[in-house]
C-alpha positions as CSV (number, residue, x, y, z in Angstrom):
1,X,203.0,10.5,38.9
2,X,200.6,9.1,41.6
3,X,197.1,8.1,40.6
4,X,194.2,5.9,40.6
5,X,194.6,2.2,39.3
6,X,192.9,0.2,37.4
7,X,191.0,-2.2,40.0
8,X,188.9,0.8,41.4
9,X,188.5,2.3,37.9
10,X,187.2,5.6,37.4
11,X,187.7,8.9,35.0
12,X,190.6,9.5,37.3
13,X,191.9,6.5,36.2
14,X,192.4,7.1,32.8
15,X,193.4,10.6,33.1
16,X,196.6,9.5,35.2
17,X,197.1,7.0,32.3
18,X,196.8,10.0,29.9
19,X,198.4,12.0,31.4
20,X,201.8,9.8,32.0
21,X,201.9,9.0,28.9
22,X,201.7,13.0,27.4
23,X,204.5,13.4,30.0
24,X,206.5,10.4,28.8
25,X,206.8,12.0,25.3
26,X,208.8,14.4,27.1
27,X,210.2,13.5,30.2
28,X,211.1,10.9,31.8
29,X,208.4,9.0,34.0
30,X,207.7,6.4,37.0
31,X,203.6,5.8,38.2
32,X,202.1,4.5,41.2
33,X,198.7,3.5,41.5
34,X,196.4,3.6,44.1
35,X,196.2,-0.1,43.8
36,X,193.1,-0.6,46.5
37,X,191.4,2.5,47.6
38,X,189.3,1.7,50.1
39,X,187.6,-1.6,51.4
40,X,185.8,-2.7,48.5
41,X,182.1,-3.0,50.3
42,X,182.4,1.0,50.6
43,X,182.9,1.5,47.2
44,X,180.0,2.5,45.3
45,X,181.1,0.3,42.5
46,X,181.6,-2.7,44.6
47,X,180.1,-4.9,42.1
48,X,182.8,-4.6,39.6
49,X,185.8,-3.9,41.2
50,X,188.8,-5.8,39.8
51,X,187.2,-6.6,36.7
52,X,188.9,-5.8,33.4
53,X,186.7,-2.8,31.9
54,X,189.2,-0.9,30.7
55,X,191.4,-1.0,27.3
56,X,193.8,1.6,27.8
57,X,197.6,1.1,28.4
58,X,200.5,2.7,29.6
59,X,203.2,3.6,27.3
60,X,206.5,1.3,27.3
61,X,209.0,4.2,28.2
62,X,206.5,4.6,31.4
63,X,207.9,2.7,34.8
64,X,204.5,1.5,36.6
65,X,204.2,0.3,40.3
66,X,201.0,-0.8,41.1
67,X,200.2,-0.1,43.8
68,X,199.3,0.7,47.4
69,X,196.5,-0.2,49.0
70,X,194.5,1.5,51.8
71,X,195.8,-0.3,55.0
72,X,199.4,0.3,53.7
73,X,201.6,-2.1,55.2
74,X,203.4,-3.9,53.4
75,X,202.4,-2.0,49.8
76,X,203.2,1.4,50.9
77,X,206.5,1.1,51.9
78,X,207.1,-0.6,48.5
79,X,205.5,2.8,46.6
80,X,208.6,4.3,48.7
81,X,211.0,1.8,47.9
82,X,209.9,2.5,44.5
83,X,210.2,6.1,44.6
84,X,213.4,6.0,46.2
85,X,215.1,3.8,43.4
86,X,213.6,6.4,40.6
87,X,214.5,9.3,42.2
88,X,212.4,11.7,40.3
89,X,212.7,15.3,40.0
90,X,209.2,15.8,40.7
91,X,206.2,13.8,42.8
92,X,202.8,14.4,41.0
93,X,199.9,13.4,43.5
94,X,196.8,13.7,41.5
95,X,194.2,15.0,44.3
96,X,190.4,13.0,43.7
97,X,189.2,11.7,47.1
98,X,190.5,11.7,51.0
99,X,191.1,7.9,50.7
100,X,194.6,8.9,49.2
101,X,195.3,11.3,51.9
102,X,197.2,9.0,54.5
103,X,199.1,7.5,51.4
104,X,199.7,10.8,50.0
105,X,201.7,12.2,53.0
106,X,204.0,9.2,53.4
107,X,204.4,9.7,49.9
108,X,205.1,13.7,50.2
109,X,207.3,13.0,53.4
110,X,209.6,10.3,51.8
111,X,209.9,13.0,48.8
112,X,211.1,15.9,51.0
113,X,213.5,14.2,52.5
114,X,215.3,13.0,49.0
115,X,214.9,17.0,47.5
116,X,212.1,16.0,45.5
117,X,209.8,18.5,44.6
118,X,205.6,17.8,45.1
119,X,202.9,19.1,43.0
120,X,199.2,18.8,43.6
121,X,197.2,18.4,41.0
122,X,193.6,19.2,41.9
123,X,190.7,17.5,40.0
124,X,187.8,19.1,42.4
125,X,188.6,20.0,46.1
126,X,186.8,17.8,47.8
127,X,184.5,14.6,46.6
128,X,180.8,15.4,46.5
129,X,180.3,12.7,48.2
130,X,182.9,13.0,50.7
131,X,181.6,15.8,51.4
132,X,178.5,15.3,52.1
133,X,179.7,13.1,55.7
134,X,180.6,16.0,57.8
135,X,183.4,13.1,59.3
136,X,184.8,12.5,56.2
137,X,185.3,16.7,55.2
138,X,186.6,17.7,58.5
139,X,189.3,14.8,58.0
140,X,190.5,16.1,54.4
141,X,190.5,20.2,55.7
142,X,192.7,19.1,58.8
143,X,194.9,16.5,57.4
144,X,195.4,17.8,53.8
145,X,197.1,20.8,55.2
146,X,200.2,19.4,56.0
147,X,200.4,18.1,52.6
148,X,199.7,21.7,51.1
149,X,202.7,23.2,53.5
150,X,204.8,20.8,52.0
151,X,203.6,21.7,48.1
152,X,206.3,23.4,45.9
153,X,203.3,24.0,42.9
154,X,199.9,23.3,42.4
155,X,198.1,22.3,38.9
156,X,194.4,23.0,38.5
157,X,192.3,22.4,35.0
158,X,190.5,26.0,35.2
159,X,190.6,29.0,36.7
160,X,187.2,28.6,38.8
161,X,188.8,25.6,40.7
162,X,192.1,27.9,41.1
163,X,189.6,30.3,42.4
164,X,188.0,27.5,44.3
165,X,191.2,25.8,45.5
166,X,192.0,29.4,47.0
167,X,189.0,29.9,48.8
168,X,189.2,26.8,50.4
169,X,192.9,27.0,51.7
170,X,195.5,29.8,52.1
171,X,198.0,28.6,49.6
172,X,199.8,32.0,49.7
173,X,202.5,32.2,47.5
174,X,202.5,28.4,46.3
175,X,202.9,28.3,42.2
176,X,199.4,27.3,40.5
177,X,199.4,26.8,36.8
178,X,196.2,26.3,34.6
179,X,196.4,22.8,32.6
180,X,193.0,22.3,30.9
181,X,192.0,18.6,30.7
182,X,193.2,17.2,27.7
183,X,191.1,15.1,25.0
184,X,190.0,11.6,26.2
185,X,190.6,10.1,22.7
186,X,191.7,7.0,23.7
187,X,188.2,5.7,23.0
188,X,188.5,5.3,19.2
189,X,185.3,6.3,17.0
190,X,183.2,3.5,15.9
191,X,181.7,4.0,13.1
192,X,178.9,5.9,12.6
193,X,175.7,3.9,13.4
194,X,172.5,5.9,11.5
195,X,169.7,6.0,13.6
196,X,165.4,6.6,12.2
197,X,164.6,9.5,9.8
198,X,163.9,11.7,11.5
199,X,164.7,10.9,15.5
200,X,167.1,12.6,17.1
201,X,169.3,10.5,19.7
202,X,170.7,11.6,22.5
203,X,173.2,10.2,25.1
204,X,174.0,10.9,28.8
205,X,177.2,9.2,30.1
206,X,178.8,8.9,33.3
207,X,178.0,8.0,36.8
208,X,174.8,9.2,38.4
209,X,175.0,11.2,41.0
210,X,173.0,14.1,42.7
211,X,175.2,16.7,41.2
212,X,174.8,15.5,37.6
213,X,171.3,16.9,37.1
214,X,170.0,13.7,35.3
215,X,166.6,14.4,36.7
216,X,166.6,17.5,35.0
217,X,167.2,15.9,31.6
218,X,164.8,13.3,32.2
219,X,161.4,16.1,33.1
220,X,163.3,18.3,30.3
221,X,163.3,15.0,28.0
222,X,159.3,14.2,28.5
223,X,158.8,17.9,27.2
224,X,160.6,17.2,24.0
225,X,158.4,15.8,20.5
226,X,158.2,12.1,19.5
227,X,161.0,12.7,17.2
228,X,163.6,12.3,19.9
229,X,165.2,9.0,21.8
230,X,167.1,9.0,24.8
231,X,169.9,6.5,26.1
232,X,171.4,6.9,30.1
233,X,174.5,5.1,30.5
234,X,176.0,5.2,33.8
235,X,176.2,3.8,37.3
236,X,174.4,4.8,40.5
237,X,176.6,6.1,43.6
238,X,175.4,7.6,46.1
239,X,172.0,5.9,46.3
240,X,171.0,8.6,44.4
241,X,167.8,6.2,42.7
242,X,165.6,9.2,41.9
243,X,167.0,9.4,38.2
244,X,166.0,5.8,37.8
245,X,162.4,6.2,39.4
246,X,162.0,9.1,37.0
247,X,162.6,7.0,34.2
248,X,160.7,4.2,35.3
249,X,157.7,6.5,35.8
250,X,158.2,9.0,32.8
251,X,155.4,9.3,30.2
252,X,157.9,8.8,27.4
253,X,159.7,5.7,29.0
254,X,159.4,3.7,25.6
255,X,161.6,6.1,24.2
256,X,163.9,6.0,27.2
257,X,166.6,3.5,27.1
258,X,168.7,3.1,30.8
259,X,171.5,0.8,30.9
260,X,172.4,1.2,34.6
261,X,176.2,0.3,34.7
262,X,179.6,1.0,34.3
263,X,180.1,-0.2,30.9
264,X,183.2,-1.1,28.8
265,X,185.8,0.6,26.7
266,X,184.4,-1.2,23.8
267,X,181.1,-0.7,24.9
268,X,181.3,3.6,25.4
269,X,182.5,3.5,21.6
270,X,179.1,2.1,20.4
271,X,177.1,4.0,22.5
272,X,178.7,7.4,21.3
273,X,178.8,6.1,18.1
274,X,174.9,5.9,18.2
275,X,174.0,9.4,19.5
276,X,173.6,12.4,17.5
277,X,173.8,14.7,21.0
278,X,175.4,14.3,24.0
279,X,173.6,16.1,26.7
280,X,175.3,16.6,30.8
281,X,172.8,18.3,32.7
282,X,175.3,19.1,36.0
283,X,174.5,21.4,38.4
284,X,178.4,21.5,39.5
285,X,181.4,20.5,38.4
286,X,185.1,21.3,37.9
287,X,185.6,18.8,35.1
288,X,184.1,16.0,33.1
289,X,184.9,12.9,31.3
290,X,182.5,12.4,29.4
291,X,182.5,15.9,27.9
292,X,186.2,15.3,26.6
293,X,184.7,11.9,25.4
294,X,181.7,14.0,23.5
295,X,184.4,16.2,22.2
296,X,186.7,13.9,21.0
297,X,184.0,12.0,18.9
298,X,183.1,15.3,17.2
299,X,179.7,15.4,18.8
300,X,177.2,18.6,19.7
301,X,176.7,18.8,23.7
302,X,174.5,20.7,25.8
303,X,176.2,21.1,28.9
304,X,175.6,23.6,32.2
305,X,177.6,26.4,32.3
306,X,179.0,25.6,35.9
307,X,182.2,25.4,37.1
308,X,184.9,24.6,34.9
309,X,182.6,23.1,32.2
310,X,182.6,26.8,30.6
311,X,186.3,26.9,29.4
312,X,186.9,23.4,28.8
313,X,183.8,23.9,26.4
314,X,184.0,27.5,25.6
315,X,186.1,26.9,22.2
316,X,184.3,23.8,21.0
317,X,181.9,24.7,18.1
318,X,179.7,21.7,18.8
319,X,179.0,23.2,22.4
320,X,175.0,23.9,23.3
321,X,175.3,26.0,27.2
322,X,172.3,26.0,29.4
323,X,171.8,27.1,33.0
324,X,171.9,24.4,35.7
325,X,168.7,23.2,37.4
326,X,166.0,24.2,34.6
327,X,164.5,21.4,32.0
328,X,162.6,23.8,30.6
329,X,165.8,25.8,29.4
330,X,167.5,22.1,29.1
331,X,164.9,21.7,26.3
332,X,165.6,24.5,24.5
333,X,169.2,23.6,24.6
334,X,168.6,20.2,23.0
335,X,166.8,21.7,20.3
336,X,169.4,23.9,19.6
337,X,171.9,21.2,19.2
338,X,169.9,19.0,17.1
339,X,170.5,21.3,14.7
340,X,174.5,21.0,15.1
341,X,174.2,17.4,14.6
342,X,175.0,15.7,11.2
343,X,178.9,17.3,11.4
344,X,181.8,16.3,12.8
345,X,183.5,19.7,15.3
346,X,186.9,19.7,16.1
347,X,187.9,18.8,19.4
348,X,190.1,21.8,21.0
349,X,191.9,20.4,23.7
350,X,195.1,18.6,23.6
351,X,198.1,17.0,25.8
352,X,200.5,19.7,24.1
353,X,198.9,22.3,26.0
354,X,198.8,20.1,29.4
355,X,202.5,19.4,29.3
356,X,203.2,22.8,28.0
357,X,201.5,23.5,31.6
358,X,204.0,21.7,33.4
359,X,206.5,22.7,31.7
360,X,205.5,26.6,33.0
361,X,205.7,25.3,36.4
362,X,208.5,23.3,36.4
363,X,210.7,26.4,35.4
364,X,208.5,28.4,38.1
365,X,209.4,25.8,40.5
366,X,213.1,26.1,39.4
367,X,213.4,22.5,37.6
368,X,215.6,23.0,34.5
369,X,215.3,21.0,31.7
370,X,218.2,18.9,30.3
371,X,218.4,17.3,26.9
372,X,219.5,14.1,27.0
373,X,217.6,11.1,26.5
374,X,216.7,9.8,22.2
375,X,213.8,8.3,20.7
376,X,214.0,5.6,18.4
377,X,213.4,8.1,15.8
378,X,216.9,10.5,16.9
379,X,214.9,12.8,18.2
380,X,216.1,14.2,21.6
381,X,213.7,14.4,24.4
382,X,214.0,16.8,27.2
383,X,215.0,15.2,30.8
384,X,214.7,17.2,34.1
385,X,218.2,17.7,35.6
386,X,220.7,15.3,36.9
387,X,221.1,18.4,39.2
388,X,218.3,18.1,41.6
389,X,218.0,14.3,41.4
């Protein structure tokens, strides 16, 4: 598995942790983090990189390099080093941003040439922002294609970004399986923290950014009675200020609350812990943390029905969906919800079903599965084959 680290944390950061460790229940597995992603100044969370935010950890049976960094020499021939002294079955690259792209090659070369196979695991084609630098998205279309030629199997989390993914580049017959996200539970309830008679809180999380439609909840917000509070909990990239101005300058600003940073593990639990909706105005998006997050702490959220939002939300009975771009249906949304909160819903997603994924495409990709390997409890766990290694 090849991810991001922990120095440049991000959502993609904990899903690779996640997501090794689902695998490791099952299979044997080695990670390598994308120790240094870029020079730090062209980060847009420059101001905390390297500092410990995050309390997740891999699992002991997991092997973990970290890492490379962005100018490569010496730490990517050490990822290959690495790789050749684990010998996997399988390279996983999880695809985020064209900062991995150079890395990801050398990575996909050295594989090919040991028999290993490569699978792509898209979390949005291109970066938003990325994209945005006409520079930056010619580089990823001309440069990710030899990657893709070289691709035994692709993994996407819904069927709009394998719809997407296709669009964008002629993967012909290359295997694609569906793997919704699985539950970001890893940020263990806090109690329950009662807020006013009466108010209704509610909570957008996550970076802002022009795609995430906060303006929209903040015009949608000043519409809404005295008997609602809102908190804003993320980081600015992009420059993308308007949000904050918005705030500064709204009508209801004392019951606005903006906490403009990347917060803490121990700090997301509170603030979830304190809302009674979770509201993500995007106008695009293939996936979202901070859904799962919602989800996994049993809370109603209004979301956008865009992208791949709809069927990682589609089977949650705490889910509120509203079209992108409109406070004044945004409202109506909230209001809804409030009357969902004061429950608990069961989250639906689940690593089972993302393994089970790979497990679909590993047979598709013609990687049998071996028993061999115990737990501490006797129980077998499936290896991939000595065969291919």
């Amino acid at each position: 598995m090849v991810g991001s680290g922990w120095r440049f944390l991000s959502g993609i950061s904990y899903y690779t942790c996640r997501l090794s460790n689902a695998l490791s229940e099952r299979f044997e597995v080695g990670t390598i983090l994308m120790r240094r992603l870029l020079p730090a100044r062209l980060y847009p969370g420059r101001e905390r990189v390297g500092h410990s935010l995050a309390d997740l950890r891999y699992a002991d049976g997991v092997r973990v390099h970290d890492g490379i960094d962005w100018w490569a020499v010496p730490s990517l021939a050490r990822a290959v080093a690495f790789l050749r002294e684990f010998r996997p079955d399988v390279l996983v690259l999880q695809w985020w941003t064209g900062a991995v792209l150079h890395s990801y090659l050398v990575l996909c070369l050295a594989a090919r040439s040991l028999g290993i196979k490569v699978v792509v695991e898209f979390h949005e084609v291109q970066d938003t922002g990325e994209a945005r630098h006409q520079w930056a998205a010619r580089y990823v279309r001309a440069c990710i294609r030899p990657l893709l030629r070289r691709t035994d199997g692709v993994v996407v989390h819904s069927r709009f970004d394998q719809a997407a993914l296709t669009e964008a580049y002629a993967l012909g017959g290359v295997p694609t399986e569906v793997a919704l996200h699985g539950p970001f539970d890893h940020h263990e309830p806090a109690a329950r923290r009662p807020g006013s008679d009466g108010i209704r809180r509610l909570l957008f999380f996550g970076t802002i950014r022009p795609y995430k439609g906060l303006e929209d909840l903040v015009e949608a917000f000043a519409a809404l009675g005295p008997g609602y509070h809102l908190t804003v909990v993320g980081e600015t990239w992009e420059g993308w200020t308007r949000p904050g101005e918005l705030i500064t300058d709204s009508p209801v600003r004392d019951r606005i609350t903006f906490v403009n940073r990347y917060v803490a593990d121990v700090e997301v639990n509170e603030y979830f812990a304190a809302a009674d909706v979770v509201v993500l105005p995007y106008r695009r998006s293939s996936a979202s943390g901070p859904l799962h997050i919602a989800m996994s702490h049993g809370l109603p959220v209004v979301v956008t029905a865009v992208g791949g939002l709809v069927e990682a939300a589609e089977g949650y009975s705490g889910t509120v969906f509203v079209p992108p771009g409109s406070p004044g249906e945004l409202q109506a949304g909230i209001e809804r919800a409030a009357g969902l909160a004061g429950r608990r819903h069961a989250d639906p997603s689940s690593w089972e079903r993302t393994v089970a994924a790979y497990d679909r495409l590993l047979n598709r990709i013609g990687v049998p599965i071996r028993q061999e390997r115990t737990t501490s409890s006797n129980q077998t766990v499936p290896l991939l084959s000595p065969d291919l290694r």
